[in-house]
N, C-alpha and C positions, 0 to 999 in steps of 0.2 A: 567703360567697356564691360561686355557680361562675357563670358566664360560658360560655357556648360560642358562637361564632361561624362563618359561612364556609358552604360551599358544599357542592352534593352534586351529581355530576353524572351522566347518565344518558341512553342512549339514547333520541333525539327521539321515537322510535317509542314508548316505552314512557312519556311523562306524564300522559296522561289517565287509564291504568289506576296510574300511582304518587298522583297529584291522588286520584282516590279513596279509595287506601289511607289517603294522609294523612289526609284528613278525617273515615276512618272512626276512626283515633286518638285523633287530636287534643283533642276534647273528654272524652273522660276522660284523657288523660294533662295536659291545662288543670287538671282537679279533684284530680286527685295531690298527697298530702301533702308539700310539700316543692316544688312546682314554682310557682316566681313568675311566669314567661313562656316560651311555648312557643309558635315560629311555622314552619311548613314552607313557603314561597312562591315561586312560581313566577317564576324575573327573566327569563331569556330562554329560551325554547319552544323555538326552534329549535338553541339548543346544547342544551335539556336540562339547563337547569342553574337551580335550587332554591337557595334562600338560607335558611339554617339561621339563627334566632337563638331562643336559651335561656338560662334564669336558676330557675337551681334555689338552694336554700336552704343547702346543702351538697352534700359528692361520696355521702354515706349516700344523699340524697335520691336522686340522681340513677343510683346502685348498684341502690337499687330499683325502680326505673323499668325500668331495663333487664331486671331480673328477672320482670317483670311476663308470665303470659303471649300479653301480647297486643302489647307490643313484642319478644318471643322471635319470634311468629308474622312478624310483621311484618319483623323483619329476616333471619328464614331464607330469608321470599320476595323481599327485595327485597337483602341483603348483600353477594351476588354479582355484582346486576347495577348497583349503585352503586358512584363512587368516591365519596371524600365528601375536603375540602379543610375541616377545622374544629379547630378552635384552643380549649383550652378557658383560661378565666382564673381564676384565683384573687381574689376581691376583697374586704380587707378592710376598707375602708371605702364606705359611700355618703351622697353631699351631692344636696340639690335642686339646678337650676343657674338662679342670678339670671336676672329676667327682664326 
């Protein structure tokens, strides 16, 4: 399993039109072969800064994701004007955690 965590950050001026993009994604790249959790979400507005967390099934999975034309589209619009602050993890085991 891949792990991606952390941050994307972006001109205050430009979230509302990035909020959109996301959400026009997000639920097909949800139904993607190979993607277990996919969140794009907004932590503070006024820095412009988006909290990334994802859990793909493999790095294959997440190779085609990216090949996808509609995450191509997606990041030729938005590549340039995002930094992005995200860690990806390798994980190869997972346990429920006692409750």
């Amino acid at each position: 399993m891949l792990i991606l965590m952390g941050y994307i950050h972006l001109d205050p001026s430009d979230v509302d039109a990035f909020i959109t993009d996301v959400e026009q994604i997000s639920s097909s790249t949800q139904a993607e072969k190979g993607c277990l959790f996919y969140s794009i979400t907004l932590d503070d507005r006024s820095a412009g800064r988006f909290l990334v967390a994802e859990r793909w099934q493999d790095q294959l999975s997440l190779a085609a994701h990216l090949e996808k034309p509609e995450t191509r589209a997606f990041l030729k619009t938005w590549g340039d004007r995002m930094n992005s602050d995200l860690q990806a993890y390798d994980v190869s085991g997972e346990r429920t955690l006692a409750g």
